[in-house]
C-alpha positions in Angstrom: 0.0 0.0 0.0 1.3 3.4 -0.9 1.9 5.9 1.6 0.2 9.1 1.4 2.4 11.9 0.8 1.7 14.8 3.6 3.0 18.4 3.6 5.4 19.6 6.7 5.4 23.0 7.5 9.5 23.3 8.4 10.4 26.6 10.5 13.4 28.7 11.3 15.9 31.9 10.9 17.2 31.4 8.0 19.7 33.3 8.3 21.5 31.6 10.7 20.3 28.4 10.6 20.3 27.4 6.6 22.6 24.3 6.8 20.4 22.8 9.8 16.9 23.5 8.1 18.4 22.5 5.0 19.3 18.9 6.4 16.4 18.4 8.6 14.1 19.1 5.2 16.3 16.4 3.0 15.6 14.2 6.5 11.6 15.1 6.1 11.5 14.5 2.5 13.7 10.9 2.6 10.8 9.8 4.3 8.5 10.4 1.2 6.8 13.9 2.2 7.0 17.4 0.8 8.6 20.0 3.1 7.2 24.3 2.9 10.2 25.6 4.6 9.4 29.3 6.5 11.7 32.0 7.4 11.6 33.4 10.6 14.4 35.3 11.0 14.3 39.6 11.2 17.5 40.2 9.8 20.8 39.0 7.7 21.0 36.8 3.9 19.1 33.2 4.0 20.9 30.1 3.9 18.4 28.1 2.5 16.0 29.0 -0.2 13.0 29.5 1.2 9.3 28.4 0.5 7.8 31.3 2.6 10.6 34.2 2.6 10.8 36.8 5.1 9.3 39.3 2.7 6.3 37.0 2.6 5.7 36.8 6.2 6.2 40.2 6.6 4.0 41.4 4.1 1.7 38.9 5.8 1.5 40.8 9.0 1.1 44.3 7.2 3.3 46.2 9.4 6.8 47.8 8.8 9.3 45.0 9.6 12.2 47.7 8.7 11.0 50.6 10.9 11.0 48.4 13.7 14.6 47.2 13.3 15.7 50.8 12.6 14.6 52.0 15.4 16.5 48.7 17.6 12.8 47.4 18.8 13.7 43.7 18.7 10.6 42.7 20.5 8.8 44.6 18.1 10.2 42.8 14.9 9.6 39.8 16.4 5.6 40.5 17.0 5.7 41.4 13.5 7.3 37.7 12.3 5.3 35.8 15.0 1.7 37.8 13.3 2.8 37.4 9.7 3.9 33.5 10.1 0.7 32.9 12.2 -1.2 34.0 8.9 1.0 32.4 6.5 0.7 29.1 8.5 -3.5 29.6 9.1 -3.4 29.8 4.9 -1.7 27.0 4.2 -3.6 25.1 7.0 -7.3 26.4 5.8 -6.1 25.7 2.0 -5.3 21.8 3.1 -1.4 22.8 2.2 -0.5 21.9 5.9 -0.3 18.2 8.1 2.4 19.1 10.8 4.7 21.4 11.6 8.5 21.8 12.8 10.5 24.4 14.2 13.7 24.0 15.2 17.0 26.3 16.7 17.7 28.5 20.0 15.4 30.7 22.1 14.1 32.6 19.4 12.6 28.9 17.3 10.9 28.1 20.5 9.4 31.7 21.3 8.4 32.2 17.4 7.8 28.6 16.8 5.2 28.4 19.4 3.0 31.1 18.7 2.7 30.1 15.5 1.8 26.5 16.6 -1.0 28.4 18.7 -2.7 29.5 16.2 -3.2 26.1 14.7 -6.0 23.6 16.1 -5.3 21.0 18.3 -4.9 17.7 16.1 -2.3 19.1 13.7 1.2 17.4 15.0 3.6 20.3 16.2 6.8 19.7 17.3 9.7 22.1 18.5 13.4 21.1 18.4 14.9 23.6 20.7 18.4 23.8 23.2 15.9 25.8 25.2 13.6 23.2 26.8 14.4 24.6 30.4 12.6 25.6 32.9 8.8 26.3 33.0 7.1 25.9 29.6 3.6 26.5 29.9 3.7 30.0 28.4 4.7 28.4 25.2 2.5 25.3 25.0 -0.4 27.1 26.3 -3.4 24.4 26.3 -1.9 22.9 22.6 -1.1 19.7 21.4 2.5 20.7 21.2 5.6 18.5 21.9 8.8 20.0 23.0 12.1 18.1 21.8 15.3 18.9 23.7 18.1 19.0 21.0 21.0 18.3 23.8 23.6 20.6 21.7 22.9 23.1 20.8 21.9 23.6 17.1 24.6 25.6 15.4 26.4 23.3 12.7 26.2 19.9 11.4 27.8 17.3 13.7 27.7 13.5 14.6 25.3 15.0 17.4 23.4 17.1 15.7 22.7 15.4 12.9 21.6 12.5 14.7 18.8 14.7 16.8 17.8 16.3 13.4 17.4 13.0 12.1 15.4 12.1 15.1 13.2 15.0 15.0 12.5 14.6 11.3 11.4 11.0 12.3 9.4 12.5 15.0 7.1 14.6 13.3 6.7 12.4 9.7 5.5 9.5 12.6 2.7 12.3 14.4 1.7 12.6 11.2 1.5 9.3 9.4 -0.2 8.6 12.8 -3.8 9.3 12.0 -6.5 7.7 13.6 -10.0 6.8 12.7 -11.7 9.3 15.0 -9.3 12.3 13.8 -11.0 15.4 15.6 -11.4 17.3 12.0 -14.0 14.4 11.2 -15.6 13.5 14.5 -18.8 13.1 14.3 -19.9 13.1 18.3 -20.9 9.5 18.2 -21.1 8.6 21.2 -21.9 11.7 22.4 -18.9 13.6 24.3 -18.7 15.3 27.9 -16.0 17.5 28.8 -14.7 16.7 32.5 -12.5 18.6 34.6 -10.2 17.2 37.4 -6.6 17.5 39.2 -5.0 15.3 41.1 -7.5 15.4 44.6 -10.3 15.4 42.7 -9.6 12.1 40.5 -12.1 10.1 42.2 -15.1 12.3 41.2 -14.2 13.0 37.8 -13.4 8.9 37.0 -16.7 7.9 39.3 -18.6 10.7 36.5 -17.0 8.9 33.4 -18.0 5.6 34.3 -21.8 6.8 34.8 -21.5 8.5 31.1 -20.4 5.2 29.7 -23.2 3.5 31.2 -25.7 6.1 30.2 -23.7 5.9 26.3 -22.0 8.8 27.2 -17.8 8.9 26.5 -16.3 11.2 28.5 -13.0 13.2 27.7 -11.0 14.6 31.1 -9.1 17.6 31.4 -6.1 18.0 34.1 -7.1 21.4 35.4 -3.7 22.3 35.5 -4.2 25.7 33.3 -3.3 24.1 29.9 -6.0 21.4 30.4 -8.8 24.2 31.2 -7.4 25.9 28.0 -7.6 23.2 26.0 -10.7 21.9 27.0 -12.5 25.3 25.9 -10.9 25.4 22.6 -12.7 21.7 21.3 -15.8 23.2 23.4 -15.3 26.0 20.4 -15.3 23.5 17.9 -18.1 21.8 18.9 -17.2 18.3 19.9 -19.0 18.2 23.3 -22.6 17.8 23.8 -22.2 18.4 27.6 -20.0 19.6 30.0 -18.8 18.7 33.6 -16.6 21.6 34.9 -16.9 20.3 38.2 -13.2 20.8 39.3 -12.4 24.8 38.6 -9.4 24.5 40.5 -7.6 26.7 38.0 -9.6 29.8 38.8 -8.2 30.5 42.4 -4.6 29.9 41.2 -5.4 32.5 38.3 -6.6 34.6 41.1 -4.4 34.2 43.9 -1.2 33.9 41.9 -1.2 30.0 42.1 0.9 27.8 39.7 -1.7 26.7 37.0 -3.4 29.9 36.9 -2.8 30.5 33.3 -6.2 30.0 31.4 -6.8 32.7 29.3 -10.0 34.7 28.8 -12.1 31.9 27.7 -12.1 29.6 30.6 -15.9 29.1 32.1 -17.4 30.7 29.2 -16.6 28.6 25.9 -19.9 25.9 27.0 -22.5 29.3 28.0 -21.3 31.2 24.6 -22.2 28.0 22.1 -25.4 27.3 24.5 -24.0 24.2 25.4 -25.5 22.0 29.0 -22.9 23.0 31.9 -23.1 21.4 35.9 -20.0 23.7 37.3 -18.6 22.5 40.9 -15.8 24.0 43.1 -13.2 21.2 43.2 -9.9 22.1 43.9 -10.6 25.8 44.6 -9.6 24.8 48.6 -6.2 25.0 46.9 -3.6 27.4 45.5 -0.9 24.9 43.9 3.0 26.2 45.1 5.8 24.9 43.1 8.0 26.9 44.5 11.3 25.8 46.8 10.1 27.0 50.4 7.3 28.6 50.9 6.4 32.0 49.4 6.0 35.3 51.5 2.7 36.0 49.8 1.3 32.3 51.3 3.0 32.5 55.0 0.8 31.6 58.0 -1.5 30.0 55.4 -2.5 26.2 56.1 -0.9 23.9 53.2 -1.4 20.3 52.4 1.7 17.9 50.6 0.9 16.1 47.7 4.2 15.1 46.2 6.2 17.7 44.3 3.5 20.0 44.6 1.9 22.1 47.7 -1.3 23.4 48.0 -1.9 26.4 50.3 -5.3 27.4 51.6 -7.5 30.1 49.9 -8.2 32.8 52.6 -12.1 33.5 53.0 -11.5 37.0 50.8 -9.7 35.0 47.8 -12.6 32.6 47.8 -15.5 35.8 47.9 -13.1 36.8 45.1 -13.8 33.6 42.8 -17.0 33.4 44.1 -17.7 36.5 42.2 -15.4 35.7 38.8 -17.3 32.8 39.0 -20.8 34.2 38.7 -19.5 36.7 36.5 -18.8 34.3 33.8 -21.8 32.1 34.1 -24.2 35.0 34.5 -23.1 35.1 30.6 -24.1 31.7 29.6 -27.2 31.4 26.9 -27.3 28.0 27.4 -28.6 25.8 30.7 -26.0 26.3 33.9 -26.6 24.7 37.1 -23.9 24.8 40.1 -23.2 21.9 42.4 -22.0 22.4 45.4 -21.0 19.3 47.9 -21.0 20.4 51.7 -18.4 18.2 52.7 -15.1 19.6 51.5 -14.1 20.2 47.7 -11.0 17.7 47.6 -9.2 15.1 49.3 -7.0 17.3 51.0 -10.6 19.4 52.2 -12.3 17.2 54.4 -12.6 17.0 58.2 -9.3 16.2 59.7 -7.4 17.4 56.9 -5.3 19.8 56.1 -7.5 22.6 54.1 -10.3 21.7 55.7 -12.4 24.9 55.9 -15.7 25.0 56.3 -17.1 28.4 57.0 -14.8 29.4 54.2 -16.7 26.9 51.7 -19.6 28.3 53.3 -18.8 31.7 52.9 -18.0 31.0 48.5 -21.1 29.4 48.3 -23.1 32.3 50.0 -21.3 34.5 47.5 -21.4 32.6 44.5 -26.0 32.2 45.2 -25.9 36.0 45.9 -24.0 37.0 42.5 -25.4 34.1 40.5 -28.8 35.3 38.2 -31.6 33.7 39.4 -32.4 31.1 36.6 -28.9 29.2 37.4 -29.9 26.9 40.3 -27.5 26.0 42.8 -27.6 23.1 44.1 -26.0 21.6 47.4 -25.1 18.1 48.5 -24.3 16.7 51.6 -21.6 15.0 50.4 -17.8 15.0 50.0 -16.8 15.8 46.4 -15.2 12.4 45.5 -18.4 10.3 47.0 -20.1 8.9 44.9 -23.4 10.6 45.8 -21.7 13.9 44.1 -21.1 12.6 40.8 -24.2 10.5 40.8 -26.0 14.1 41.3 -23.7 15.9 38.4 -24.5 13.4 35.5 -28.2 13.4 36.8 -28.7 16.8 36.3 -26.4 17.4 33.4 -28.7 14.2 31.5 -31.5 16.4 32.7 -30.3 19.5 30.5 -29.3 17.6 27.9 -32.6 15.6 27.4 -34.7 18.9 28.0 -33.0 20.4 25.3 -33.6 17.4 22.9 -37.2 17.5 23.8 -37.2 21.1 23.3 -35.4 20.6 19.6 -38.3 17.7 18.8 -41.1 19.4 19.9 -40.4 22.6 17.8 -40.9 20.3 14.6 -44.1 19.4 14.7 -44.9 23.2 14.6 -43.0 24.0 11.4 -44.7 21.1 9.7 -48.3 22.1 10.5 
């Protein structure tokens, strides 16, 4: 059987990185697929023909790339690459020119490469090649589907080191994309249906106790780590419509947003992807009894507080203002929602680390979010309580009970508007 031939978008500053680019195309196309090889750089002659020049991206972008460098704004000829390349690649992707892409060289590959990977869906392999994979990456994944590749040297000639990671990376990303499933998200069809489910790592038992009640019901259900890329992603497929419901019952990632947490970068769309497209929501507060600390010691901003050990991480209790504080984000965001919302709240601690004898336990402030939350909430989104812990059982029982509810109400809805149109 013949293999199909795919397109690889192949990205990097030509200018100093020709000869690399150059070989990790010929490594791209030995494996029978056709390479569009972009130029990122701002300044200096190409070493490598390119496929997409500068001049292109530029143009692309529709701002002065020459002003900028006159003037010694690097930051500022970089946004202009980063916003012409993000159009170029969108093109070529909307046009069925692009499969996967690669980028590949220093700290300017992975700061370039990346944006330009973020404006591409989740499903398209990406894949960056980089001697900067140090450190803290989150601001350049961001909620994508994109892998990081540590090149060991770094990339500046051809050698027996090199040339071997090159090699390896070219392998890398012609196997993402040769690697194309059935149920490819461009063709999904929802069948079975799909619900979105949130959890972290002291909510688990809730959000797998939830799945297995979908499957029952012929439900599958797709989990998000609510680590701030997992909330990310989990809006953007919300966005392209591959969820009939949606359990967002841990919103752990909203106090850490709030109170300067670890995994509180989740963008402006978080809570409101589901309300915006109409879509059924049950929204719980699991994991917002915790702002996640990665951090060696423990920070100025969280002394005196009460913290819990997980195992690298540490979570440190929410004081009662920080909670009003979600409470109120919260509400904000939902009041939004032109679809059905309804809150669940469980009365017996919000994570494993939140019940009586542990750690974060906390009850009057729980009591006092959920007084807040009712008070700022409009008055068609019910909130309902449990007396329950959040991982019993009894709480996810309760959350696929009353998401089915929405869900079947609006297919009743949809079915009894035809008989009307046909009369």
């Amino acid at each position: 059987m013949e293999r199909e031939v795919r397109r690889v978008l192949v990205i990097g500053t030509l200018d100093t990185k020709g000869t690399e680019v150059g070989f990790l195309k010929e490594q791209v196309e030995r494996r029978g697929h056709r390479t569009v090889v972009m130029d990122i750089s701002t300044r200096g002659q190409p070493g490598l023909p390119a496929d997409i020049s500068r001049q292109e991206v530029v143009q692309a972008s529709g701002l002065n790339l020459q002003e900028a460098l006159e003037a010694g704004d690097r930051q500022r000829a970089v946004r202009i690459v980063i916003e012409g390349a993000r159009r170029k690649a969108q093109e070529l992707y909307e046009g069925g020119g692009l499969d996967g892409v690669i980028a590949l060289g220093g700290g300017t590959a992975l700061f370039i490469g990346t944006a330009i990977m973020q404006a591409l869906p989740i499903g398209v392999p990406k894949l960056v090649l980089s001697s900067m994979i140090a450190g803290d990456m989150s601001r350049f994944v961001n909620g994508k589907d994109i892998t990081l590749m540590q090149s060991v040297a770094d990339i500046v000639g051809l050698n027996p080191i090199t040339r071997d990671i090159l090699t390896r990376a070219a392998g890398a990303i012609c196997g993402m994309i040769e690697a194309q499933t059935e149920e490819a998200l461009e063709t999904f069809t929802q069948t079975p249906p799909l619900i979105a489910v949130t959890d972290f790592g002291i909510t688990t038992p809730c959000a797998r106790h939830a799945a297995q009640l979908l499957r029952e019901k012929g439900y599958e259900a797709v989990i998000f780590h609510a680590v701030g890329s997992g909330g990310t992603a989990m809006e953007e497929l919300i966005a392209r419509g591959l969820f009939t419901g949606v359990l967002d019952l841990t919103t752990h990632e909203l106090v850490d947003h709030l109170a300067g947490g670890a995994y509180g970068n989740i963008g402006p769309e978080r809570l409101e992807t589901a309300g915006r497209k109409g879509i059924p929501q049950v929204v719980g507060p699991g994991g917002l009894d915790c702002i996640a600390v990665l951090e060696e010691g423990i920070p100025a901003r969280f002394q005196g507080r009460k913290f819990y050990h997980h195992d690298f991480r540490r979570c440190a209790r929410p004081s009662t203002e920080e909670l009003t504080q979600v409470a109120q984000a919260m509400a904000e965001r939902l009041n939004r929602a032109q679809g059905p919302v309804k809150v669940l709240l469980p009365l017996q601690g919000w994570s494993e680390a939140d019940r009586e004898g542990e750690p974060l336990y906390d009850p009057e402030g729980d009591q006092a979010f959920g007084e807040e939350l009712k008070r700022r909430l409009k008055p068609e989104i019910e909130v309902v309580e449990v007396d329950a812990h959040i991982n019993e059982p009894l709480y996810a029982e309760t959350a696929v009970a009353l998401l089915e509810g929405m869900m079947t109400a609006i297919t009743q809805e949809g079915g009894d508007e035809e008989p009307e149109q046909t009369q």
